[in-house]
C-alpha positions in Angstrom: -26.6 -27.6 43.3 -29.3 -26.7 40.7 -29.1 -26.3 37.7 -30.5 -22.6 37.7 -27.9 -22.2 40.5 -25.2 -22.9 38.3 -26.9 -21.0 35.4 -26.3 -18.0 37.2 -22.9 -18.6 38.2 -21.8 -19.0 35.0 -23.9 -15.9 33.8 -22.4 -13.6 36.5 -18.4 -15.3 35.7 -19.3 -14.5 31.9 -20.4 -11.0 32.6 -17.0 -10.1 35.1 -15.1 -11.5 32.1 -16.3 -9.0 29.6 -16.4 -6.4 32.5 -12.6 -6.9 32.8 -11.8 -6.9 29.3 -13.6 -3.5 28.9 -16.3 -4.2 26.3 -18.1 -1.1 24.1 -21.1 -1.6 22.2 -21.5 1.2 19.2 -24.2 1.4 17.1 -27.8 3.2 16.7 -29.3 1.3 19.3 -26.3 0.5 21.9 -25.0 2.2 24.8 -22.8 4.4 22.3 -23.9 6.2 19.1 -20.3 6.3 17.8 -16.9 5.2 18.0 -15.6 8.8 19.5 -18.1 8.6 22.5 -17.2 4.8 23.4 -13.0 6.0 23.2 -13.8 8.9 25.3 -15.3 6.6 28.0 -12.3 4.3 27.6 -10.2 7.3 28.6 -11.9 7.9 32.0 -11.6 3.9 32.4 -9.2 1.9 34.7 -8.5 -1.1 32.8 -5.5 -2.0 30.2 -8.2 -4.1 27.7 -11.0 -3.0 25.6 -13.2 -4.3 22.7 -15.2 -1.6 20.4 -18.2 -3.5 18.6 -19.4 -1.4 16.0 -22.7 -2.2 14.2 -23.2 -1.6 10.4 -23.9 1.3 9.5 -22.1 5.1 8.4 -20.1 6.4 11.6 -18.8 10.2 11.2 -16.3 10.1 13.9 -14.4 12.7 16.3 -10.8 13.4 16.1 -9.9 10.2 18.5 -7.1 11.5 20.7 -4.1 8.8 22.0 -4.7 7.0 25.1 -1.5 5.9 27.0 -0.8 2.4 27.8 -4.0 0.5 26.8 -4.6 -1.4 23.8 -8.0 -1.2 22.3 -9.6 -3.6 19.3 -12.3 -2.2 17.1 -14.5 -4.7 15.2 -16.3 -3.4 12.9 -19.5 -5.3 10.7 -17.6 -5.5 7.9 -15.8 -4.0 5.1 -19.0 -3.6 3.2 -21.3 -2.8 6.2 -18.8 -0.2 8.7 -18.2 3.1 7.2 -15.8 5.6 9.4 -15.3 8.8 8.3 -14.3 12.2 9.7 -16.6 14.2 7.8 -20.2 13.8 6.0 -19.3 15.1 2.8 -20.6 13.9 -0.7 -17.1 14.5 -2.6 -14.2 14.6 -1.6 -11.7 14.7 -4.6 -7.7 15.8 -5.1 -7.1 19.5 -4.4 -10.5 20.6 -4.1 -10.1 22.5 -1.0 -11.6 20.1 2.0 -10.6 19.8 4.5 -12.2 16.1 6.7 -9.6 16.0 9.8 -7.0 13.6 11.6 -8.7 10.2 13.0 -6.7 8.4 15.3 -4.1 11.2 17.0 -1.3 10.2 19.2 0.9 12.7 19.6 4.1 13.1 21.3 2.9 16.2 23.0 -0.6 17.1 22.9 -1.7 13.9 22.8 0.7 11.9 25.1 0.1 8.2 23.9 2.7 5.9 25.2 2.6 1.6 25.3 -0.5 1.9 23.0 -1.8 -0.7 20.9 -4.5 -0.3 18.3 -6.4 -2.9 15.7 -8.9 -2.0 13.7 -10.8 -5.1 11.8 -13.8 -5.3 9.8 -14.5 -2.1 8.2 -14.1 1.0 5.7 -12.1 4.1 6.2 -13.2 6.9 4.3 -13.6 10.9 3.8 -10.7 11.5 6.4 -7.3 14.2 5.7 -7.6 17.3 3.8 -6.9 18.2 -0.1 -5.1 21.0 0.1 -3.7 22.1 2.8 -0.5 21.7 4.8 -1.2 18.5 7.0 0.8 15.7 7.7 -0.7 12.4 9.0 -4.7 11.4 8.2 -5.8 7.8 9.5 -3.3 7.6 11.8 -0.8 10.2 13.3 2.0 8.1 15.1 4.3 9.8 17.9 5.2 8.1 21.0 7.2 4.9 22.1 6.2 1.8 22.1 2.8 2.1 19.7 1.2 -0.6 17.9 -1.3 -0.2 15.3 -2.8 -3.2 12.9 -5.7 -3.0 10.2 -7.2 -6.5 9.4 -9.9 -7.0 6.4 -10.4 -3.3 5.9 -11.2 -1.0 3.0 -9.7 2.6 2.5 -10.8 5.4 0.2 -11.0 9.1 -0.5 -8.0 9.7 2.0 -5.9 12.6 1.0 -3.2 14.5 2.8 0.7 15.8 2.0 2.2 13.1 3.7 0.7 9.7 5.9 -2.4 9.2 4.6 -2.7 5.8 6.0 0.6 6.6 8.7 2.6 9.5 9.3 5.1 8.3 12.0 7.8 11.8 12.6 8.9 11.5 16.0 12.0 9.6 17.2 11.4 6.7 19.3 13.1 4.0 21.5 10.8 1.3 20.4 9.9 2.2 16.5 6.7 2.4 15.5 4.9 -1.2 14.9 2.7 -0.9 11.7 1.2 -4.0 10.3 -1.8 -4.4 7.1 -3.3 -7.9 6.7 -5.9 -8.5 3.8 -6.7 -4.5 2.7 -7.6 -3.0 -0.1 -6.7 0.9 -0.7 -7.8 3.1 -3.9 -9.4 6.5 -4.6 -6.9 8.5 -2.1 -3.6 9.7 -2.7 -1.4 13.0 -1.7 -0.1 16.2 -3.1 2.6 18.3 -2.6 4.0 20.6 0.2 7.5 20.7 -1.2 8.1 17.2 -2.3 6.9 15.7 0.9 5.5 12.9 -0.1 4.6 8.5 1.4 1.1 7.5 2.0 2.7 5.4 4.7 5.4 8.2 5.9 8.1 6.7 8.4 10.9 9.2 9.4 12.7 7.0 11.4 12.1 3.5 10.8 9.3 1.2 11.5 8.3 -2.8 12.6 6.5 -3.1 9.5 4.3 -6.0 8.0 2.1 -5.9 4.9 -0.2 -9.4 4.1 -2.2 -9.1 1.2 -2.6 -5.7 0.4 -3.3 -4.1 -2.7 -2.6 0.0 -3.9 -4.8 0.4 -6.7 -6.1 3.9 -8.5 -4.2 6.1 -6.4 -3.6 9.6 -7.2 -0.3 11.9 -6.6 0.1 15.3 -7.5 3.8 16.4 -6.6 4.8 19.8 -8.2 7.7 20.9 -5.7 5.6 23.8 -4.6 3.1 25.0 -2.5 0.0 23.9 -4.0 -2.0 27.1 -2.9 0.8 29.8 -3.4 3.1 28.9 -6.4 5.4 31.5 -5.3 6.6 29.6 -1.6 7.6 26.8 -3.5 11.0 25.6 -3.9 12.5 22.7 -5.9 13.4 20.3 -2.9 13.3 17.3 -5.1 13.2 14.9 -1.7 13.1 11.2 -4.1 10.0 10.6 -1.2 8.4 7.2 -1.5 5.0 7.6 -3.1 3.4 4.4 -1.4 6.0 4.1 1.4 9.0 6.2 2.6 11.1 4.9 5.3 14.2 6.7 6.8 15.5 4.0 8.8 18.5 4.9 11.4 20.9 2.8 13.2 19.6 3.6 16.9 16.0 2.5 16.0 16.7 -1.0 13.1 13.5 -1.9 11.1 12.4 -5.0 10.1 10.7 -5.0 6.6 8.3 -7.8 5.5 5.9 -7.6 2.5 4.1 -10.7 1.1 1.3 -10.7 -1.5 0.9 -7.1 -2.0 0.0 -5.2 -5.6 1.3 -1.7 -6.0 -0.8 -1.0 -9.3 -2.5 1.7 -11.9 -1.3 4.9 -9.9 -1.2 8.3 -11.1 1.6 10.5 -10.8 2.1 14.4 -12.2 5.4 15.8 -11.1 8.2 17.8 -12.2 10.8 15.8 -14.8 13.2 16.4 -12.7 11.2 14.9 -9.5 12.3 10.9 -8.5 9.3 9.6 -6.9 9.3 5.6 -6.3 6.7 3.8 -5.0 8.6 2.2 -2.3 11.8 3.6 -0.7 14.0 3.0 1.8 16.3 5.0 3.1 19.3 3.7 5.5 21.6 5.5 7.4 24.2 2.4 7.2 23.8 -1.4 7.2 22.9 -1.3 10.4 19.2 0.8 10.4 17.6 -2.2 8.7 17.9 -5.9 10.4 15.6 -7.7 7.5 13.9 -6.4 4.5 12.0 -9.7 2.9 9.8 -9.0 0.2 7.6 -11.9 -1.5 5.0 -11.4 -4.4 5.6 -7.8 -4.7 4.2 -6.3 -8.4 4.4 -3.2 -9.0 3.1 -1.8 -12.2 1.5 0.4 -14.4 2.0 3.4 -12.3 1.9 6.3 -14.7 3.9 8.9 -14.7 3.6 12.0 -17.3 7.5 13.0 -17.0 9.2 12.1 -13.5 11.3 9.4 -14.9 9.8 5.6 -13.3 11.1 4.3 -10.3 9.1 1.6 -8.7 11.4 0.7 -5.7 14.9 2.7 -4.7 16.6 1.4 -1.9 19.8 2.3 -0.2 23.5 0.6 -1.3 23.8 -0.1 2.0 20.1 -2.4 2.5 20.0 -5.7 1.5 17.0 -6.5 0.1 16.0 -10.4 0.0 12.9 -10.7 -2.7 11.0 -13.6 -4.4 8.8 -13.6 -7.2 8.4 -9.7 -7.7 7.8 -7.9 -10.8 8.6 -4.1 -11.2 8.9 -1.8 -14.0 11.7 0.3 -12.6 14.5 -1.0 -9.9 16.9 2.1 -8.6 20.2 1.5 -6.1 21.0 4.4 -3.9 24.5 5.4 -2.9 26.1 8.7 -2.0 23.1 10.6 -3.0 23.3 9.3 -6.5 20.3 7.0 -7.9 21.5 3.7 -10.5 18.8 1.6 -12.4 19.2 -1.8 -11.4 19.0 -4.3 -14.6 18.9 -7.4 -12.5 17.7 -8.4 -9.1 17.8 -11.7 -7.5 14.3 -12.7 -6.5 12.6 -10.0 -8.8 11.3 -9.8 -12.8 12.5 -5.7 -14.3 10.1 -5.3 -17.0 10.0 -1.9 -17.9 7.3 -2.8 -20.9 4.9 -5.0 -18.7 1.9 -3.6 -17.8 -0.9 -4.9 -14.8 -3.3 -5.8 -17.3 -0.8 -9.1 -18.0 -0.9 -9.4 -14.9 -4.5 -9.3 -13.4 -7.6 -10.8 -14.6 -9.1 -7.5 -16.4 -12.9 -6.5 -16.3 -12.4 -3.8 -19.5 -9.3 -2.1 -19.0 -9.3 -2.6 -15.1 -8.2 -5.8 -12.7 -11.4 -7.1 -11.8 -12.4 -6.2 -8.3 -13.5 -8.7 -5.9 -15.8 -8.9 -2.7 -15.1 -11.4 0.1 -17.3 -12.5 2.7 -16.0 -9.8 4.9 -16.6 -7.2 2.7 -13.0 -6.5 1.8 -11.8 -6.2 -1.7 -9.4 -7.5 -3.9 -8.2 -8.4 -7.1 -7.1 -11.5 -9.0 -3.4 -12.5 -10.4 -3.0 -15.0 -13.3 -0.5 -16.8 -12.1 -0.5 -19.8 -13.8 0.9 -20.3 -17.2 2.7 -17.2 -16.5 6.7 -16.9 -18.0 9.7 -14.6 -18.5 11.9 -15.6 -20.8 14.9 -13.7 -22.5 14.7 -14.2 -26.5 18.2 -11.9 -26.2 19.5 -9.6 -23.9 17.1 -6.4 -24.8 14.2 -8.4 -25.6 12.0 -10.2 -23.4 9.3 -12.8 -24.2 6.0 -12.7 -21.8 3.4 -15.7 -22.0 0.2 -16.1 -20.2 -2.3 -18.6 -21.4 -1.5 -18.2 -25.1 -1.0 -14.6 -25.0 2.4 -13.8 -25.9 3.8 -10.0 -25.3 7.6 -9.4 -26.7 8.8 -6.2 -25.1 12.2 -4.1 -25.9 12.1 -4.1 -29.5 13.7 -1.3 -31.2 13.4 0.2 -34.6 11.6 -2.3 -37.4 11.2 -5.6 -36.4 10.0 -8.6 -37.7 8.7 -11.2 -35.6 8.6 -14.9 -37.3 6.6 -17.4 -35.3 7.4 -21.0 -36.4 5.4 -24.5 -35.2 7.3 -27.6 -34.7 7.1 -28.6 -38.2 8.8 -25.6 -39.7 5.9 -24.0 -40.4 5.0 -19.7 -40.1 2.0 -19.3 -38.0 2.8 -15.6 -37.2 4.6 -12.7 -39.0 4.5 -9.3 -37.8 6.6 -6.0 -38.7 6.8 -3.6 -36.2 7.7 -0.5 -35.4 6.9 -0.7 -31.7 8.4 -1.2 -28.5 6.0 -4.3 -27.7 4.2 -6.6 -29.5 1.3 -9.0 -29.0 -0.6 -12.2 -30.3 -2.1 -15.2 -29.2 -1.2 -19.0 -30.1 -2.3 -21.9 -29.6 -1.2 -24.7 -27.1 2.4 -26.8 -28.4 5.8 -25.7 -28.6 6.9 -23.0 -31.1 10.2 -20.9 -32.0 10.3 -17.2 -32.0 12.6 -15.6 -34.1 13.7 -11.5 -33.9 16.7 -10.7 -35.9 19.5 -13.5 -35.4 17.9 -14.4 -32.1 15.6 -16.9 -31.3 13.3 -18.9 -28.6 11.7 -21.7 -27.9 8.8 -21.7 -25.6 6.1 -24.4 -24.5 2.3 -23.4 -24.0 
């Protein structure tokens, strides 16, 4: 046979293949100027299998409607290059009266959606929700059975919506709602308040979810309990939503929990003193509603609040969570309806004192932000040379690379510093909560009060 016999063949084979698996070319000189036009054309398709290639460039996209019992990968350019929004708009801020719109919409009813299985890799989401208006749901609007949906190496900013900015799953399903984030980066976006309604990733009754090295960072939350644009309609629900996540898992419909490597950091809360408002909570109807909740190199920190009292994670008596290597500010146990700190946790540092910038390697007073290849951001821990170490049982005793922070001091203190020859290398009187100061490397003892420490650097 010759060879431009064969050459042929194999061109023809190649072409059927990508033929079959349904592949869409978007950009400004392919076959489809946007994403909304090549998901149209997917709808009117036969096959089960698709691939959206997206070139660089700013895409400002239709509301994208659910398509039953297909799955359907978008690849974007990258993080730094692919730019989806819902709206051209040059700002786009909290409570400033935008409105941008839903992007992906599968709902139960309208939008009948079905065995449907979305990934989106390689890009940024951006300008999509509203600021003030009564809308639930903004990347993704989640209400059928058996749905998938997975972000890979993405960026998200300047989403805003009451609840669900990144997910809003409400409806009951026989197969929960599978929700997974691997290597994303979300800051700039945040929700306000429609009576305390409240989870940028909103899950009413439980979720398959997976988060892989994600970080929250510079996220804003206005939560009044009221009506932000009539004061008068607004009651005091005081609904203890989860700012960052709030799941209500039930018994008919168990979730499976599993967050690795994620940073929950530098948010901004206003709402009422009265309000609880974690960052993460689960709710469970019994043992039962949650099969596995593993949680590994979780740190949450340095989310402000200007009264609601801090709660970094609250999880129901009845959930058992297994953590490693976590560090919160605030730790909350739910029973009965009532909310107890938690003082100790297996798995998990409580530090109500520690702040990111111990945490992080700091450009000024922010974690440095980072660029990979693929255009998708990130910060930096310091991990090493990092310890916790109780010098009693109120204080605590941080050290990172010869910086060491003392937190849970009360009233005067004085803080005596000694070397290995007996000698005072630091002495500090204090009136405050925390202190800090650098030493060299060796081994010293630190003395508060009657108690004292030895520690290595």
């Amino acid at each position: 046979m010759k060879k431009s016999t064969l050459f042929l063949m194999f061109m023809l084979i190649g072409l059927s293949f990508l033929s079959a698996q349904g592949m869409y070319e978007v950009g400004l000189d392919k076959p489809y100027k946007t994403i909304s036009e090549a998901w149209e054309a997917i709808r009117e398709d036969v096959l089960d299998t698709y691939t959206i290639q997206v070139d660089a460039g700013t895409y400002i996209e239709s509301e994208l409607q659910g398509i039953p019992d297909v799955k359907i990968t978008i690849i974007g350019s990258g993080a730094d290059k692919t730019f989806i929004q819902r709206a051209s708009l040059e700002t786009f801020e909290m409570l400033d009266g935008q409105q941008a719109g839903y992007l992906f919409r599968t709902h139960k009813t309208n939008y009948p959606c079905d065995n449907m299985e979305l990934t989106c890799e390689n890009m940024t989401f951006q300008y999509i929700g509203a600021t003030k208006h009564n809308w639930g749901g903004a990347v993704v609007v989640a209400e059928g059975q058996n749905q998938k949906y997975s972000f890979k190496n993405c960026n998200f900013r300047k989403i805003f919506v009451r609840q669900g900015a990144i997910i809003a799953a409400t409806a009951a399903a026989a197969t929960p709602v599978s929700f997974s984030m691997e290597n994303c980066f979300i800051e700039d976006s945040g929700e306000y308040d429609f009576n305390n309604i409240a989870g940028m990733m909103f899950f009413k009754w439980g979720a398959e979810l997976t988060l892989r090295n994600v970080t929250f960072m510079n996220n804003d939350f206005e939560l009044h309990n009221q009506h932000p644009t009539d004061a008068s309609s607004g009651q005091d629900l005081n609904r203890k939503n989860g700012l960052i996540i709030h799941m209500e898992a039930a018994d008919a419909y168990p979730s499976n929990i599993l967050i690795e490597n994620v940073n929950i950091i530098n948010s901004s809360i206003t709402a009422e003193s009265t309000s609880l408002l974690p960052m993460i909570r689960v709710k469970a109807a019994s043992p039962a509603s949650v099969s596995a909740m593993i949680v590994k190199d979780l740190v949450m920190l340095s989310n402000v609040r200007a009264e609601t009292p801090d709660c970094d994670f609250a999880y129901s008596s009845d959930v058992t969570p297994i953590l490693e290597s976590c560090v919160f500010n605030s730790v909350k146990s739910e029973a009965a309806g009532e909310f107890i700190d938690v003082e100790e946790l297996d798995g998990a540092e409580i530090l109500s004192d520690a702040k990111s910038s111990s945490y992080f390697e700091m450009e000024g007073a922010a974690p440095k932000i980072y660029t990979d290849d693929k255009g998708v951001k990130s910060i930096k821990r310091v991990m090493s040379g990092i310890k916790f170490q109780e010098l009693d049982n109120d204080i605590t005793v941080f050290t990172k690379n010869g910086l060491i922070t003392l937190s849970g001091l009360q009233g005067i203190s004085r803080v005596l510093v000694y070397d290995m020859l007996g000698k005072i290398v630091q002495d500090i009187t204090t009136q405050s909560q925390s202190v800090d100061f650098n030493l060299q490397g060796g081994v010293y003892i630190v003395k508060v009060g009657t108690a004292n420490l030895k520690i290595a650097l």
